[in-house]
PDBQT receptor file of N, H, CA, C and O in Angstrom, charges set to zero:
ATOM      1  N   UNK A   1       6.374  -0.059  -4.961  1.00  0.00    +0.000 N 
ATOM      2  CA  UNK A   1       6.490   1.339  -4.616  1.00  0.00    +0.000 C 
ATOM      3  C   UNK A   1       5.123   2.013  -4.689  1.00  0.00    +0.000 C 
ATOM      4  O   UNK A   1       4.931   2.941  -3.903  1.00  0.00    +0.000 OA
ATOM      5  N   UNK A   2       4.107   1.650  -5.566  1.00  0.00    +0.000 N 
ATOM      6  H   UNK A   2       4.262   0.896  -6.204  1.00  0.00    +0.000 HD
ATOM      7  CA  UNK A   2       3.190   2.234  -5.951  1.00  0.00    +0.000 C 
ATOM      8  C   UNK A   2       2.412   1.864  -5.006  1.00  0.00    +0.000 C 
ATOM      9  O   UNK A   2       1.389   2.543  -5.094  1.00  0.00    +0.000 OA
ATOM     10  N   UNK A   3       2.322   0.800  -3.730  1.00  0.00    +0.000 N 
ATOM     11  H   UNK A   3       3.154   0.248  -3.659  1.00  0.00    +0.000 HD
ATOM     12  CA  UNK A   3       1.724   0.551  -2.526  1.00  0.00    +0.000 C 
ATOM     13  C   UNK A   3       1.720   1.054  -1.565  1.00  0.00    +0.000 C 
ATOM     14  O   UNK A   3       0.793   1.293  -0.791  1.00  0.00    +0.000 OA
ATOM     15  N   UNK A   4       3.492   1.415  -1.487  1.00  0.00    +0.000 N 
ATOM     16  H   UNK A   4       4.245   1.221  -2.116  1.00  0.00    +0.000 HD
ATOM     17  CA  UNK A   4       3.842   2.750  -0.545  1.00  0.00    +0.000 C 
ATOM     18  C   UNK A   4       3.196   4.072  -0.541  1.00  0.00    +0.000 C 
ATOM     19  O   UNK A   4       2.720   4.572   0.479  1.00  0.00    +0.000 OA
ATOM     20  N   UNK A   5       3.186   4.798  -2.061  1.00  0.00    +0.000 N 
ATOM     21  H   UNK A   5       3.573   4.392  -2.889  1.00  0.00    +0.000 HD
ATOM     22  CA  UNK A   5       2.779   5.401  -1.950  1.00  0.00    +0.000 C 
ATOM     23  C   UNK A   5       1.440   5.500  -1.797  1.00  0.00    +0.000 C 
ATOM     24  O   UNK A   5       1.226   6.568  -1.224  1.00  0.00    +0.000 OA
ATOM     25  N   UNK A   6       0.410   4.917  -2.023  1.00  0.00    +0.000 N 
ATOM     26  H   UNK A   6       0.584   4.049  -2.488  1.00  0.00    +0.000 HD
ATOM     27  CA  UNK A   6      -1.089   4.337  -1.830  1.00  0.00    +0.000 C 
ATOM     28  C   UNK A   6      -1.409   4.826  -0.372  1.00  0.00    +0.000 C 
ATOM     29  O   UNK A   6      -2.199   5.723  -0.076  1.00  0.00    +0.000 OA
ATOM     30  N   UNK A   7      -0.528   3.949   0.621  1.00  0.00    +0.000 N 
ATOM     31  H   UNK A   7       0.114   3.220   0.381  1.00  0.00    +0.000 HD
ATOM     32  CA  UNK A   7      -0.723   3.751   1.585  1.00  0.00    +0.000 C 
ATOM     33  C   UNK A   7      -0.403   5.263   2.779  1.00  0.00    +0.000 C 
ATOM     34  O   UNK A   7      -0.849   5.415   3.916  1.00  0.00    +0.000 OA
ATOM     35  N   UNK A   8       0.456   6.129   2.030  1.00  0.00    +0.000 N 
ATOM     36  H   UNK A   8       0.818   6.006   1.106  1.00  0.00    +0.000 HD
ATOM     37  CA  UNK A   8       1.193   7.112   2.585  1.00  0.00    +0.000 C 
ATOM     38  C   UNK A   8       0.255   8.172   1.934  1.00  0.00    +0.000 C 
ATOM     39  O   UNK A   8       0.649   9.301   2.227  1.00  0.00    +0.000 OA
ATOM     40  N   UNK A   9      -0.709   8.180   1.251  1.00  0.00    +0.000 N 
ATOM     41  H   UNK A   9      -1.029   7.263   1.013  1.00  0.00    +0.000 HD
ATOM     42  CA  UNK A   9      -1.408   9.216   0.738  1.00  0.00    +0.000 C 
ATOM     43  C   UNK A   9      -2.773   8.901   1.153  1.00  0.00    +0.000 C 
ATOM     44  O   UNK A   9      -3.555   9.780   0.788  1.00  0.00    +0.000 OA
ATOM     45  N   UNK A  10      -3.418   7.775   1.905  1.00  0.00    +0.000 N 
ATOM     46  H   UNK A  10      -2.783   7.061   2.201  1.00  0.00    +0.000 HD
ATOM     47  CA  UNK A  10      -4.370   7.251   1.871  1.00  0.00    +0.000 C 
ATOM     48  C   UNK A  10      -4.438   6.840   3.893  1.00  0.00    +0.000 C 
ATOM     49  O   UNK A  10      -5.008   5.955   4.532  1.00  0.00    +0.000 OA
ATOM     50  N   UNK A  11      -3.786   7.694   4.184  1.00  0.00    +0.000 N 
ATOM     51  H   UNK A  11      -3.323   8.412   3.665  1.00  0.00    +0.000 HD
ATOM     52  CA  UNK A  11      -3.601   7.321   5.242  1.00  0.00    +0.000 C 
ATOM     53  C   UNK A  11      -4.362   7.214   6.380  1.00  0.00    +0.000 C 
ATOM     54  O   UNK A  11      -5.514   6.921   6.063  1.00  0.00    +0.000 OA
ATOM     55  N   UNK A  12      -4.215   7.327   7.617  1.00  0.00    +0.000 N 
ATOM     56  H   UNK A  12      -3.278   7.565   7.874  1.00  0.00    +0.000 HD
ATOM     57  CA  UNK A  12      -5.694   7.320   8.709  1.00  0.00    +0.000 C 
ATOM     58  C   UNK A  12      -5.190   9.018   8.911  1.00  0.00    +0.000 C 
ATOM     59  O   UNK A  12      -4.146   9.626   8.675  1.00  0.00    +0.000 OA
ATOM     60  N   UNK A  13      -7.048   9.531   9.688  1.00  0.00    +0.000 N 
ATOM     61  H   UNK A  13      -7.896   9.037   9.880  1.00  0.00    +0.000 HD
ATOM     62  CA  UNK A  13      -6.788  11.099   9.415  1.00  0.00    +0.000 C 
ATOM     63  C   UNK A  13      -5.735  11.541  10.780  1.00  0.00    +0.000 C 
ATOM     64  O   UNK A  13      -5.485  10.751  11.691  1.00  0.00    +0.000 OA
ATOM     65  N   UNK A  14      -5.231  12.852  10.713  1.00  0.00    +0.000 N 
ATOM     66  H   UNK A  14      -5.434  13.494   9.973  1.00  0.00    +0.000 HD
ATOM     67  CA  UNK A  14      -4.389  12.924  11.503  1.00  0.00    +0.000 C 
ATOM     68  C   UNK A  14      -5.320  13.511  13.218  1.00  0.00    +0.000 C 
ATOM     69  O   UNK A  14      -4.889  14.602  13.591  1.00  0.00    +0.000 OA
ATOM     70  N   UNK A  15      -6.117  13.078  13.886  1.00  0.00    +0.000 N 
ATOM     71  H   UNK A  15      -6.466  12.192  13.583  1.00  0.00    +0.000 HD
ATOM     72  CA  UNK A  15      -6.968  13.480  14.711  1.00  0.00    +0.000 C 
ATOM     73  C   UNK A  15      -6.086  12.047  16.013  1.00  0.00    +0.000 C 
ATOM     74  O   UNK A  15      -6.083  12.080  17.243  1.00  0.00    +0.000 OA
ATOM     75  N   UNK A  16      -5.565  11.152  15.227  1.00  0.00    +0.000 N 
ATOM     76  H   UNK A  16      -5.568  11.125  14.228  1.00  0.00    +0.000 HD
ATOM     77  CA  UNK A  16      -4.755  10.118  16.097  1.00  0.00    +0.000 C 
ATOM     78  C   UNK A  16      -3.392  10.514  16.655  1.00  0.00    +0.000 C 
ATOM     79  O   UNK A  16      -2.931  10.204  17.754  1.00  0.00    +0.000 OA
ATOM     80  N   UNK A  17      -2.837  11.247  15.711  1.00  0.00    +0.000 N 
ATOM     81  H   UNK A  17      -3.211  11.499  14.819  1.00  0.00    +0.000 HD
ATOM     82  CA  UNK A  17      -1.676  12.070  16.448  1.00  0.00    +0.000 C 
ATOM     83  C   UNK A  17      -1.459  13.026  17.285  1.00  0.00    +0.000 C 
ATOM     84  O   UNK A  17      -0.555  13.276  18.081  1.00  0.00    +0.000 OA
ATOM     85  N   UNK A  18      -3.022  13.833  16.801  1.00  0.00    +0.000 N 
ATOM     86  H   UNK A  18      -3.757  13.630  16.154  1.00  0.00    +0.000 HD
ATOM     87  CA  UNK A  18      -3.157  14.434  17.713  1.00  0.00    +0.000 C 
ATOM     88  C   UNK A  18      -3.607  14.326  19.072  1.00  0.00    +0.000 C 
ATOM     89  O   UNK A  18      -3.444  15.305  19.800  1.00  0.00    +0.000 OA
ATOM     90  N   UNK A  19      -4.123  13.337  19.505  1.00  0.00    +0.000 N 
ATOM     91  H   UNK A  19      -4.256  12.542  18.913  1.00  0.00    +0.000 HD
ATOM     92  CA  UNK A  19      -4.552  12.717  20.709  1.00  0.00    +0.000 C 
ATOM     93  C   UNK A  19      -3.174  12.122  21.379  1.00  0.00    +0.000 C 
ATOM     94  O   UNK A  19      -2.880  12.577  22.484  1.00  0.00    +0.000 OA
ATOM     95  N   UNK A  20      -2.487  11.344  20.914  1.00  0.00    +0.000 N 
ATOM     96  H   UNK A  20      -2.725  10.974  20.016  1.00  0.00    +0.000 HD
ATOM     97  CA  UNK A  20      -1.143  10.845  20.970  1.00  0.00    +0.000 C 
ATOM     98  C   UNK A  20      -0.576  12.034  22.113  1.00  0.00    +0.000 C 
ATOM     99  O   UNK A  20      -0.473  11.919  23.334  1.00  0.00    +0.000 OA
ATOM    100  N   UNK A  21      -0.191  13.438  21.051  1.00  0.00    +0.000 N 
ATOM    101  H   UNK A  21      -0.275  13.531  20.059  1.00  0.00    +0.000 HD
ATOM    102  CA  UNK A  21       0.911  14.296  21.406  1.00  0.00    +0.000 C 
ATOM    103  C   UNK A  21      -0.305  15.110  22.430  1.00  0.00    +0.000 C 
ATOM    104  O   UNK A  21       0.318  15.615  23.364  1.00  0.00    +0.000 OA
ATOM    105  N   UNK A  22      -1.253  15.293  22.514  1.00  0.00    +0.000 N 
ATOM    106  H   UNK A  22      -1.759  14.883  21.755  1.00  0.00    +0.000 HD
ATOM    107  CA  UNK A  22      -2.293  16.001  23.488  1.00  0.00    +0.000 C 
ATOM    108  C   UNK A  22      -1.722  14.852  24.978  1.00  0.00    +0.000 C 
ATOM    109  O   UNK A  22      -1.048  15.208  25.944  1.00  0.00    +0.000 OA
ATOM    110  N   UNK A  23      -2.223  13.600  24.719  1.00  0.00    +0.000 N 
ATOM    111  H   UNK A  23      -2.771  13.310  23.934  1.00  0.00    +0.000 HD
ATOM    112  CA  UNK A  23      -1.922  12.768  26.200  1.00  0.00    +0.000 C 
ATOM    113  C   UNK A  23      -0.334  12.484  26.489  1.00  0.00    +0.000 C 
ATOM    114  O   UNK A  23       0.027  11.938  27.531  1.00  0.00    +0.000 OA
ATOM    115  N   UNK A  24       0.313  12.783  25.770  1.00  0.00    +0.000 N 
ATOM    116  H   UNK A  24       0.020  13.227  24.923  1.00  0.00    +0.000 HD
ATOM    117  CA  UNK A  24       2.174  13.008  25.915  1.00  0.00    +0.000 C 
ATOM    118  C   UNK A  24       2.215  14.395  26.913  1.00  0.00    +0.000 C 
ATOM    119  O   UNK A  24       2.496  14.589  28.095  1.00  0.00    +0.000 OA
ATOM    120  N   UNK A  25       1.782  15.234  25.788  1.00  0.00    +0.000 N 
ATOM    121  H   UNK A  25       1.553  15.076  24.828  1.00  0.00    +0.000 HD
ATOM    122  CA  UNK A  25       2.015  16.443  26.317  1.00  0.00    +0.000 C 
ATOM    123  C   UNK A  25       1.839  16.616  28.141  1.00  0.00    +0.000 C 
ATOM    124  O   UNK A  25       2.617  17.184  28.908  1.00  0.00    +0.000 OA
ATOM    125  N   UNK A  26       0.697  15.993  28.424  1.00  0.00    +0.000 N 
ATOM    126  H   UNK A  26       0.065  15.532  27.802  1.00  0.00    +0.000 HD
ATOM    127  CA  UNK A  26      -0.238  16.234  29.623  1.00  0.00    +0.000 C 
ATOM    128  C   UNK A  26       0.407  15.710  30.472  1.00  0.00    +0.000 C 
ATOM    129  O   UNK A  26       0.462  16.166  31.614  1.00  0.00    +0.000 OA
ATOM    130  N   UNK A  27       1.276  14.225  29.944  1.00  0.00    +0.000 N 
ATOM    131  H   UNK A  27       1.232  13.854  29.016  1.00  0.00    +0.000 HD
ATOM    132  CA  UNK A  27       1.703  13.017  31.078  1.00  0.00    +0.000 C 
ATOM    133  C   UNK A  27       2.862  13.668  31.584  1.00  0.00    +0.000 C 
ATOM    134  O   UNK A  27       3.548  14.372  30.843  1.00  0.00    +0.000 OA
ATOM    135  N   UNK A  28       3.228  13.435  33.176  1.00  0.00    +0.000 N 
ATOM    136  H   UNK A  28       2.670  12.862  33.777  1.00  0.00    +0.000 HD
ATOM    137  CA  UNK A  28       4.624  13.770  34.189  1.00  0.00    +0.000 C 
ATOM    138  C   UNK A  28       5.874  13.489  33.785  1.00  0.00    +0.000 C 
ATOM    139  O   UNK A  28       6.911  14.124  33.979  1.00  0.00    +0.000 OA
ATOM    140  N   UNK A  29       5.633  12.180  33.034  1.00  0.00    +0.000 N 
ATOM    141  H   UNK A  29       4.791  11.664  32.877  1.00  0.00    +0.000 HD
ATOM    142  CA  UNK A  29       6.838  11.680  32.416  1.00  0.00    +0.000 C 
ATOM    143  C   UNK A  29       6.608  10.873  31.111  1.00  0.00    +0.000 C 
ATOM    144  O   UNK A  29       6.238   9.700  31.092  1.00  0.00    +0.000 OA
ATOM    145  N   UNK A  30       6.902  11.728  29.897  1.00  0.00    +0.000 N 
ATOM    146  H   UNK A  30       7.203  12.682  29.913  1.00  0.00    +0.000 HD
ATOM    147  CA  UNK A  30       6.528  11.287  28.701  1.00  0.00    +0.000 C 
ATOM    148  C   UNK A  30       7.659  10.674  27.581  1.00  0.00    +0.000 C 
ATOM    149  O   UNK A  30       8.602  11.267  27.058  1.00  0.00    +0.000 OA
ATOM    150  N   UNK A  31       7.305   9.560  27.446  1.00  0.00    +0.000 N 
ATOM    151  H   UNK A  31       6.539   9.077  27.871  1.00  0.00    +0.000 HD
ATOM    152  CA  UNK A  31       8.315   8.841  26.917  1.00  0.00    +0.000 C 
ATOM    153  C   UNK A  31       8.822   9.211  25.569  1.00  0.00    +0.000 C 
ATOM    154  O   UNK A  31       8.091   9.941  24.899  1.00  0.00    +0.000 OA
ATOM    155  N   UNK A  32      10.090   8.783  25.002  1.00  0.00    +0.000 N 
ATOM    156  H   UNK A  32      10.684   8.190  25.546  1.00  0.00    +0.000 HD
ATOM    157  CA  UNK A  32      10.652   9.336  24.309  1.00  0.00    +0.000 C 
ATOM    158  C   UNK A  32      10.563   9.517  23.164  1.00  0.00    +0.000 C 
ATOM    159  O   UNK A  32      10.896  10.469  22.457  1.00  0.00    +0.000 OA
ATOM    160  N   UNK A  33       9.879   8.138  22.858  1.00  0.00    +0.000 N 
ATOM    161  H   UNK A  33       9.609   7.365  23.432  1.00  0.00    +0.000 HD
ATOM    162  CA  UNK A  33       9.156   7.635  21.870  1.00  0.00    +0.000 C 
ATOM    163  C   UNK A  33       7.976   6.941  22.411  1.00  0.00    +0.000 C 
ATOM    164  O   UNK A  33       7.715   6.386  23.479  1.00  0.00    +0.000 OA
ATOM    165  N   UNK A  34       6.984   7.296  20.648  1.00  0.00    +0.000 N 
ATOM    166  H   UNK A  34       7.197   7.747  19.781  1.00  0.00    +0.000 HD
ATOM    167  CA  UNK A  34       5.870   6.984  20.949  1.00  0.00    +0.000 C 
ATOM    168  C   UNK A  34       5.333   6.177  19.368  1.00  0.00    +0.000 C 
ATOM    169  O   UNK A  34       5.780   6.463  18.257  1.00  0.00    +0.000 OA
ATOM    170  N   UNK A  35       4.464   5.318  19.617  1.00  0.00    +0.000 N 
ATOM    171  H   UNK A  35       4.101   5.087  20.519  1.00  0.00    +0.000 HD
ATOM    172  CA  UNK A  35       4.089   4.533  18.350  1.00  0.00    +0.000 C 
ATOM    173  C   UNK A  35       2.571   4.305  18.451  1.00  0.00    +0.000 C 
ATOM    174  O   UNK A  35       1.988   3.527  19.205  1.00  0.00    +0.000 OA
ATOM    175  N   UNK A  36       1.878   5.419  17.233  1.00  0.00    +0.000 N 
ATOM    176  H   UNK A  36       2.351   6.052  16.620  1.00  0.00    +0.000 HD
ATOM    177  CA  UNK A  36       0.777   5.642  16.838  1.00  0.00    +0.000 C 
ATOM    178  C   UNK A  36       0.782   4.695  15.788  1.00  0.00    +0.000 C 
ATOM    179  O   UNK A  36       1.673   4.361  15.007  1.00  0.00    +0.000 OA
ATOM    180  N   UNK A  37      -0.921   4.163  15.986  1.00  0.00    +0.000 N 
ATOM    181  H   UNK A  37      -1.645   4.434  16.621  1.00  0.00    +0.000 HD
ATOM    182  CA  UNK A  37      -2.003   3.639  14.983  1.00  0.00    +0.000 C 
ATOM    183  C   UNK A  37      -1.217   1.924  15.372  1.00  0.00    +0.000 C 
ATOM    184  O   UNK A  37      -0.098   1.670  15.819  1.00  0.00    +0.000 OA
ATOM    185  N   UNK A  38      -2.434   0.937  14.949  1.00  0.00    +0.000 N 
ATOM    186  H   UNK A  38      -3.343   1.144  14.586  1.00  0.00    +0.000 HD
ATOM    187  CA  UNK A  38      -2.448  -0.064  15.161  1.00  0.00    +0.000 C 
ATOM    188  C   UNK A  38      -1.234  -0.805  13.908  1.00  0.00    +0.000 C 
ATOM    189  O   UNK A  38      -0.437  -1.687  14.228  1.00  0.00    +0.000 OA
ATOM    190  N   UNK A  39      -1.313  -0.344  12.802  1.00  0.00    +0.000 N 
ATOM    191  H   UNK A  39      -1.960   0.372  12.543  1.00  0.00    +0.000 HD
ATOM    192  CA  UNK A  39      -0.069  -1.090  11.702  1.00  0.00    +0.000 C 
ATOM    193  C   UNK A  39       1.012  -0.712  12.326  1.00  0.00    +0.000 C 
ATOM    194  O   UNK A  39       1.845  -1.611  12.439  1.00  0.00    +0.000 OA
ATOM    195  N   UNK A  40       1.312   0.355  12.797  1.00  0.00    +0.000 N 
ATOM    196  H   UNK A  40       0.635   1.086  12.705  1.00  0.00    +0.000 HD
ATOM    197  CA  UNK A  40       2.967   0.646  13.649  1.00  0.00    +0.000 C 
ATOM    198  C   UNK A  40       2.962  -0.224  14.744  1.00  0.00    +0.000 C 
ATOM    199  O   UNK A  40       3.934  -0.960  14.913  1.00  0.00    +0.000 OA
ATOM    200  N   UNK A  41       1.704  -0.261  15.761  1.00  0.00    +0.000 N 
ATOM    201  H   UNK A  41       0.914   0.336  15.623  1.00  0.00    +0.000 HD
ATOM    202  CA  UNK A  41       1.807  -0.867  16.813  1.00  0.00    +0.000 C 
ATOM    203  C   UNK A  41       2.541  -2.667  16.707  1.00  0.00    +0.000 C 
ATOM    204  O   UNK A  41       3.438  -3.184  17.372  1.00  0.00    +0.000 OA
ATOM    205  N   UNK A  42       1.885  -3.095  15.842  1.00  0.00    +0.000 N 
ATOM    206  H   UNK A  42       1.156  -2.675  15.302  1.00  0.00    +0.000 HD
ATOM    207  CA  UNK A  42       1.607  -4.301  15.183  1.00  0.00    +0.000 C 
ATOM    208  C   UNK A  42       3.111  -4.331  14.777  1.00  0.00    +0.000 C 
ATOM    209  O   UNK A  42       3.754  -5.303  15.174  1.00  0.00    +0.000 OA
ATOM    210  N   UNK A  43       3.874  -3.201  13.889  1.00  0.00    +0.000 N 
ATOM    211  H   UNK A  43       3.352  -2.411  13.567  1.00  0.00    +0.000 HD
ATOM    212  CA  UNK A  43       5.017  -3.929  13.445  1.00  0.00    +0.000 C 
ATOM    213  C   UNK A  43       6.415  -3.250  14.865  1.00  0.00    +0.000 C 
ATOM    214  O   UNK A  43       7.583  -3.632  14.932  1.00  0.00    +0.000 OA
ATOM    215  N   UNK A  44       5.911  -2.487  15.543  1.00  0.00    +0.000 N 
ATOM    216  H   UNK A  44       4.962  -2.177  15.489  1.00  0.00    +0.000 HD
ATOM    217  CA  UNK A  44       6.868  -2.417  16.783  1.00  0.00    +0.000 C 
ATOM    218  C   UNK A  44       6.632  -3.440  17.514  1.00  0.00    +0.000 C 
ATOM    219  O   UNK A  44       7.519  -3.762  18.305  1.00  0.00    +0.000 OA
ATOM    220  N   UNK A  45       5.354  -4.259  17.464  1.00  0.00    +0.000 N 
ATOM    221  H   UNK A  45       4.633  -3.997  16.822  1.00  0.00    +0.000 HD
ATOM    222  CA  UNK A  45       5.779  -5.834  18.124  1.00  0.00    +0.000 C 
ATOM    223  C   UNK A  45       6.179  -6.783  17.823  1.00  0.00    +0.000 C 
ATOM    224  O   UNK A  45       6.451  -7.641  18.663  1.00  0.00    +0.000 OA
ATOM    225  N   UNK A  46       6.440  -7.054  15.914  1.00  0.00    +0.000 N 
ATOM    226  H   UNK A  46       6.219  -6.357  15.232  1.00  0.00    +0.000 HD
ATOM    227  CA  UNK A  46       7.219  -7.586  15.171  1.00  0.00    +0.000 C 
ATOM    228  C   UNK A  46       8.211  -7.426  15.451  1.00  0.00    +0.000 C 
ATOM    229  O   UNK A  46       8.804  -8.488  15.260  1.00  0.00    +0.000 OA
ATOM    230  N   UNK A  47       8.989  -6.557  15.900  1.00  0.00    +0.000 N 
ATOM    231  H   UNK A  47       8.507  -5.694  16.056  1.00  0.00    +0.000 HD
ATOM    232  CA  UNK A  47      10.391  -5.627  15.654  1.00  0.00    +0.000 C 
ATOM    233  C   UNK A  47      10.564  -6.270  17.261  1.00  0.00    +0.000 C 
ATOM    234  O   UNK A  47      11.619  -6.882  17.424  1.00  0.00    +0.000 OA
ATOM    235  N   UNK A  48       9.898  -6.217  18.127  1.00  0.00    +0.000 N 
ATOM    236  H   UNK A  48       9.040  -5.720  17.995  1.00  0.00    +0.000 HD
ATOM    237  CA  UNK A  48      10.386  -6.435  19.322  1.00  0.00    +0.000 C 
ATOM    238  C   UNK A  48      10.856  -7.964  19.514  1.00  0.00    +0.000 C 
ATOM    239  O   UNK A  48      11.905  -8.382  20.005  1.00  0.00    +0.000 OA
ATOM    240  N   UNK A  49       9.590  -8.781  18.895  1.00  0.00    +0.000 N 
ATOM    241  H   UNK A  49       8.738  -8.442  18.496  1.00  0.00    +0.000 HD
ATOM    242  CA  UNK A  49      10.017 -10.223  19.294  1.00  0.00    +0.000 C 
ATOM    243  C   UNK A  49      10.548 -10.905  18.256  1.00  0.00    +0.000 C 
ATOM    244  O   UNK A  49      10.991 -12.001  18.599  1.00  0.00    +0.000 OA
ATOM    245  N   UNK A  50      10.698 -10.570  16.748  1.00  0.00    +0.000 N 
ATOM    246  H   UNK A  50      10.338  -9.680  16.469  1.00  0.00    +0.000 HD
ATOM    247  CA  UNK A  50      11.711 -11.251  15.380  1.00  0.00    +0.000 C 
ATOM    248  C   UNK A  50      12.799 -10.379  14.907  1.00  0.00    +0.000 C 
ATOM    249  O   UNK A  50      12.767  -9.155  14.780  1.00  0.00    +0.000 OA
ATOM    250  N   UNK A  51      13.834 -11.248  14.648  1.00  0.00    +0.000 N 
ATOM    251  H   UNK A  51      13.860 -12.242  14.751  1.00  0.00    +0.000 HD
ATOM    252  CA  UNK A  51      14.992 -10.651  14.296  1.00  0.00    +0.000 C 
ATOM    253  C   UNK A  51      14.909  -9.649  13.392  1.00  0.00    +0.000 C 
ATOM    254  O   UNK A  51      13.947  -9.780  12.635  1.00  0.00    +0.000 OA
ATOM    255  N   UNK A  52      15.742  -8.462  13.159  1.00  0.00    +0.000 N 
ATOM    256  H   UNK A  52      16.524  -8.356  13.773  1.00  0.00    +0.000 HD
ATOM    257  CA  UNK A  52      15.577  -7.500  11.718  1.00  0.00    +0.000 C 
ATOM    258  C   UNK A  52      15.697  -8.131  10.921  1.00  0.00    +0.000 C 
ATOM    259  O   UNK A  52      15.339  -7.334  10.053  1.00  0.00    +0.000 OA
ATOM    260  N   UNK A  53      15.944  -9.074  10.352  1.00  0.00    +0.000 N 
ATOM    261  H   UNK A  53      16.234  -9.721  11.056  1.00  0.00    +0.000 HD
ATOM    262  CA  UNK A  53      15.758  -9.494   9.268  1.00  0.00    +0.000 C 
ATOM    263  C   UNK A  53      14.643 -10.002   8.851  1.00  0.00    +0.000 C 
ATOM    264  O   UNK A  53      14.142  -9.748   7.755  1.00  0.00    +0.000 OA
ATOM    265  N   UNK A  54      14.193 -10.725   9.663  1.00  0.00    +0.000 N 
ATOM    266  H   UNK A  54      14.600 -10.931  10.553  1.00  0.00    +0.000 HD
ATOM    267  CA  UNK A  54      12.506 -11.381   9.626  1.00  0.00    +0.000 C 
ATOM    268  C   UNK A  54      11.603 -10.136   9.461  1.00  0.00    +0.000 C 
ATOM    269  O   UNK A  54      10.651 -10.308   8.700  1.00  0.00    +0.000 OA
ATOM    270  N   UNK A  55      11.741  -8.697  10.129  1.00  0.00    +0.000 N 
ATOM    271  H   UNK A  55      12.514  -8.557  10.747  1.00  0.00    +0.000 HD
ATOM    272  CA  UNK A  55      11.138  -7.768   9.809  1.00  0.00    +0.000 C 
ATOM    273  C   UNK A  55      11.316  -6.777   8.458  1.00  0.00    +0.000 C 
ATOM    274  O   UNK A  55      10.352  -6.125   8.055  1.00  0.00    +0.000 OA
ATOM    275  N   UNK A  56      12.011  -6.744   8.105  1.00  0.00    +0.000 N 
ATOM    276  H   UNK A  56      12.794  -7.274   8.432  1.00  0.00    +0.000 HD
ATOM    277  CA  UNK A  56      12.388  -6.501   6.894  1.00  0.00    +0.000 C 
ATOM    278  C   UNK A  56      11.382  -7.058   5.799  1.00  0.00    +0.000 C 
ATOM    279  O   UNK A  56      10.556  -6.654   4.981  1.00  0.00    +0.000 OA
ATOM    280  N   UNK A  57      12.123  -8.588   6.426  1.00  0.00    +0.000 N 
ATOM    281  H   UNK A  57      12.794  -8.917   7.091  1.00  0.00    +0.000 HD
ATOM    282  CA  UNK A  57      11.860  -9.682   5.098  1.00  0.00    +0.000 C 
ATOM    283  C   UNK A  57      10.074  -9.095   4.672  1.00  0.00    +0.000 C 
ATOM    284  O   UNK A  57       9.575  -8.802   3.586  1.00  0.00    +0.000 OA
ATOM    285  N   UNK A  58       9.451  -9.113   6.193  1.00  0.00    +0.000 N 
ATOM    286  H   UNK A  58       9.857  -9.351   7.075  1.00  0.00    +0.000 HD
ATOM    287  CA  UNK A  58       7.982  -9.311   6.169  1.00  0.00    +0.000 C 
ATOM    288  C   UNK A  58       7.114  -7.583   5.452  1.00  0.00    +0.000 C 
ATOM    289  O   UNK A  58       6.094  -7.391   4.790  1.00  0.00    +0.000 OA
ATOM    290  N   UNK A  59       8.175  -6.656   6.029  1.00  0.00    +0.000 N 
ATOM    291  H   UNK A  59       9.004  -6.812   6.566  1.00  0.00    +0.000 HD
ATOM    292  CA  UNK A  59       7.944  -5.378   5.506  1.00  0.00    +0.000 C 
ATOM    293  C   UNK A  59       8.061  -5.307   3.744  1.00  0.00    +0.000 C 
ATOM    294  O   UNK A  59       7.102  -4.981   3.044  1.00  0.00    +0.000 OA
ATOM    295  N   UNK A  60       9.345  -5.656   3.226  1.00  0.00    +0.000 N 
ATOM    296  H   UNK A  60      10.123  -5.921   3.795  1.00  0.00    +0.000 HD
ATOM    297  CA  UNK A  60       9.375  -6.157   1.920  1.00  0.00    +0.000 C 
ATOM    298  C   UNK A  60       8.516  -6.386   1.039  1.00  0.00    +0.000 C 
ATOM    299  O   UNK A  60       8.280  -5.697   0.046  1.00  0.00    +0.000 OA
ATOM    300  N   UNK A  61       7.856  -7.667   1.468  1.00  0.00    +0.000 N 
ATOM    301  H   UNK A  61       8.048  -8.227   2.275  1.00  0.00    +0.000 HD
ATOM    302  CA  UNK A  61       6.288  -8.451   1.325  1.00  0.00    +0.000 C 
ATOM    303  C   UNK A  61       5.520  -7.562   1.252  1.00  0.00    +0.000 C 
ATOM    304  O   UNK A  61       4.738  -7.310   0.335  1.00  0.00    +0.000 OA
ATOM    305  N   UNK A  62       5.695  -6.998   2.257  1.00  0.00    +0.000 N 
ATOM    306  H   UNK A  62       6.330  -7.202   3.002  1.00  0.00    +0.000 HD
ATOM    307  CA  UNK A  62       4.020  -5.947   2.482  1.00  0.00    +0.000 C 
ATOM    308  C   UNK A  62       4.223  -4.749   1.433  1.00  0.00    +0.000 C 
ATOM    309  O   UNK A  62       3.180  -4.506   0.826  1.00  0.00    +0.000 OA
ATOM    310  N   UNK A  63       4.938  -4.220   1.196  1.00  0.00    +0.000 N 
ATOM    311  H   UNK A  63       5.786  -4.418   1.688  1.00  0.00    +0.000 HD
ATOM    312  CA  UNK A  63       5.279  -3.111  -0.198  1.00  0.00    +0.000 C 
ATOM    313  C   UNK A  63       5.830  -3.550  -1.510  1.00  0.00    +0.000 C 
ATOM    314  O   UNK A  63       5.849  -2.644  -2.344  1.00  0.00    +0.000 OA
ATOM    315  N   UNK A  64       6.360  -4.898  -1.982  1.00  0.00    +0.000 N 
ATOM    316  H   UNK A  64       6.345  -5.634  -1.305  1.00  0.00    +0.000 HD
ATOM    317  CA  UNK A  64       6.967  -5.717  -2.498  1.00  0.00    +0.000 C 
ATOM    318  C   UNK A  64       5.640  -5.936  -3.982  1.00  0.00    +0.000 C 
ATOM    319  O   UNK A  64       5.842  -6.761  -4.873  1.00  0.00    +0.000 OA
TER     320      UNK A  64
């Protein structure tokens, strides 16, 4: 837990979200969802190609 929080207080600055919701905002057709910074990116491609459980398991690990 004490990693979580580490990681959630220690975070990247928010100048990435804002670029995010600036080029959303701008685009014709802006999708519904959106997945900022490279560790989300990284585990929405976990999530895409291993079962939830394998993602879990591996998320677990990583705060565990």
């Amino acid at each position: 837990m004490n990693r979580m929080v580490k990681d959630e207080q220690s975070g990247p600055p928010p100048i990435g979200i804002v670029k995010a919701v600036k080029r959303i905002i701008g685009s014709n057709n802006p999708p519904v969802r959106q997945v900022v910074g490279p560790i989300n990116k990284a585990l929405a491609f976990l999530k895409w190609i291993l079962p939830d459980r394998a993602v879990i398991y591996i998320v677990s690990k990583l705060y565990a």
